[in-house]
Phi, psi and omega in degrees: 000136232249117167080041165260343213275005165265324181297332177288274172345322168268358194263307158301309172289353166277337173305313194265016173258001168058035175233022179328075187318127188306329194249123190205111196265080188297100203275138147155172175289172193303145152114335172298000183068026351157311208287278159323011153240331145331294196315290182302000207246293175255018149294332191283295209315356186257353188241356175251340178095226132296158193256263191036078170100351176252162172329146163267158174223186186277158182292343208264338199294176198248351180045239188254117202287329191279318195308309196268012171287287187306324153319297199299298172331339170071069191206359187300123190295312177273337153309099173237139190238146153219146179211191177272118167296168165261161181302127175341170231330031182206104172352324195283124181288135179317164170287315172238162143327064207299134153307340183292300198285017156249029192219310159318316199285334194284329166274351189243012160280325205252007181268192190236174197282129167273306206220157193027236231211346212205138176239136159235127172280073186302082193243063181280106347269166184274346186269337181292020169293142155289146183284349168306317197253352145287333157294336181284332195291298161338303182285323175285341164305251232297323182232067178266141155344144148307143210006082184223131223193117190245087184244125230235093173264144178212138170262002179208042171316305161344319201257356168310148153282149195265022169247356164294316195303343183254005158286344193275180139250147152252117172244126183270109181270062206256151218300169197289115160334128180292299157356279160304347190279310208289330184280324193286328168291344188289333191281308197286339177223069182315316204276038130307127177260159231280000180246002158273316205288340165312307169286318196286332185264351179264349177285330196272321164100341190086008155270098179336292164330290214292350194307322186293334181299336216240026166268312198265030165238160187278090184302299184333303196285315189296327212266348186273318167328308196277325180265009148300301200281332166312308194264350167302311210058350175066047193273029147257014179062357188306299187296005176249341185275326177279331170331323189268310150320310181274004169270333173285197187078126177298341182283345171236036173311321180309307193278340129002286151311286171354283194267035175239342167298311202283312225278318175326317174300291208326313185301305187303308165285342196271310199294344182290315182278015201231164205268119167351317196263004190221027194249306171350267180326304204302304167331302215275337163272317158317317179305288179335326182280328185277285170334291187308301174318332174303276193317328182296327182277350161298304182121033181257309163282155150273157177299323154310295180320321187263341180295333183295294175293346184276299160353298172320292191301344162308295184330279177338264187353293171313309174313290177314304163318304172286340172297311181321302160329309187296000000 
């Protein structure tokens, strides 16, 4: 997985250094793959075992082969998650982590190892907790069990109680060099022509996940849309009132979304491109822009309102940009 190989790298070398830290708090935004590098953390350790004094290998080596049978099968005995269930008779996943389901997992702490040498805990995400299961999770932190390995995925390590945090190593997953993003979608989808894949990594943010999310919306046509009116200022309201149409409505909540994906990147490139002393405004419309995006997700805004107002903050730019001029 792509912007994994320093977080592999301290994970092995505390491994083959028999010095494995018990806590290990995998930081970073949603889509870094945080999860799927967990998956991979404790498949090597149940199937390689203890380190200390051996070779380092890749985390992907394959170890002890019946051990990495039961893994792939999701049947490993010692591999345990906890995540958010779905809600009795229904799909829709529960809101949190229950204290009943950290208090299972806390009782099979106190069973003795049925297979190999290592228990691993998976707590995909540690913010989905109840403050009940987080405290509880806490106290098995401060006294973990012997050769028991606890990986903590977090998309808001900020909002963690800071005595988890400080129970941990922290591998920081932060988002992908824009270069490095544009060779890797490209290798990966070769048939992207090389100005989608441009837009869909500048849409992304340098987050791998969600970049894979944004290949099959149309970006291209949305980033063009959105940067008429950055150089326009839109000063008949046409582009911001069809901008808005096309975002309202429960039927176009995706391109919504979209274009609450795109306009940060947008900013961000405008602000790259702009002379130091002229970077100010472009902030003060991310802000403006972060502040919609708030409200929207409170239920305060309709999706017309915030396409209408992003718009806005595009406009403003143009405006600004021409005063500057003068």
């Amino acid at each position: 997985m792509i912007g994994h190989q320093e977080a592999e790298k301290a994970f092995l070398d505390g491994w083959q250094g028999g010095r494995l830290h018990h806590a290990w708090l995998l930081a970073g935004p949603q889509g870094m793959g945080k999860g799927d590098f967990a998956e991979r953390a404790a498949r090597f350790l149940v199937t390689h075992g203890a380190g200390g004094g051996r070779a380092a290998v890749a985390l992907d080596d394959r170890g002890d082969d019946a051990a990495a049978r039961l893994v792939d099968a999701g049947n490993h005995p010692e591999i345990i998650r906890l995540t958010r269930q779905p809600k009795d008779k229904t799909k829709e996943l529960a809101r949190n982590i229950t204290i009943d389901q950290v208090r299972q997992v806390i009782r099979r702490l106190h069973l003795s190892l049925s297979l190999g040498d290592w228990r691993v805990i998976i707590v995909d995400a540690v913010d989905d907790l109840e403050s009940d299961g987080a405290n509880a999770l806490l106290k098995t932190l401060e006294e973990p069990p012997a050769r028991t390995l606890f990986l903590l995925v977090s998309h808001s390590p900020g909002r963690l109680l800071p005595t988890i945090r400080s129970r941990c190593r922290i591998l920081r997953f932060q988002p992908i060099d824009r270069d490095v993003m544009v060779s890797w979608l490209h290798d990966l989808r070769p048939m992207l022509d090389m100005p989608e894949v441009r837009a869909i990594v500048a849409a992304s943010g340098g987050v791998p996940g969600k970049a894979l999310a944004l290949i099959d919306s149309d970006v291209a046509s949305m980033q063009k849309k959105l940067l008429a009116i950055a150089a326009s200022g839109d000063p008949e309201n046409r582009l911001r009132e069809a901008l808005a149409r096309e975002v309202g409505g429960a039927s176009n909540r995706a391109r919504l979304e979209l274009v609450i994906d795109i306009v940060p990147g947008l900013l961000a490139a405008m602000a790259r491109e702009r002379p130091i002393t002229e970077i100010a405004p472009v902030l003060a419309q991310w802000d403006r822009v972060q502040r919609t995006v708030r409200d929207a997700v409170r239920g305060s805004y309709d999706g017309t309102m915030v396409g209408f107002e992003i718009g806005n903050c595009l406009a403003e730019l143009a405006l600004r940009s021409a005063q500057a001029a003068r």
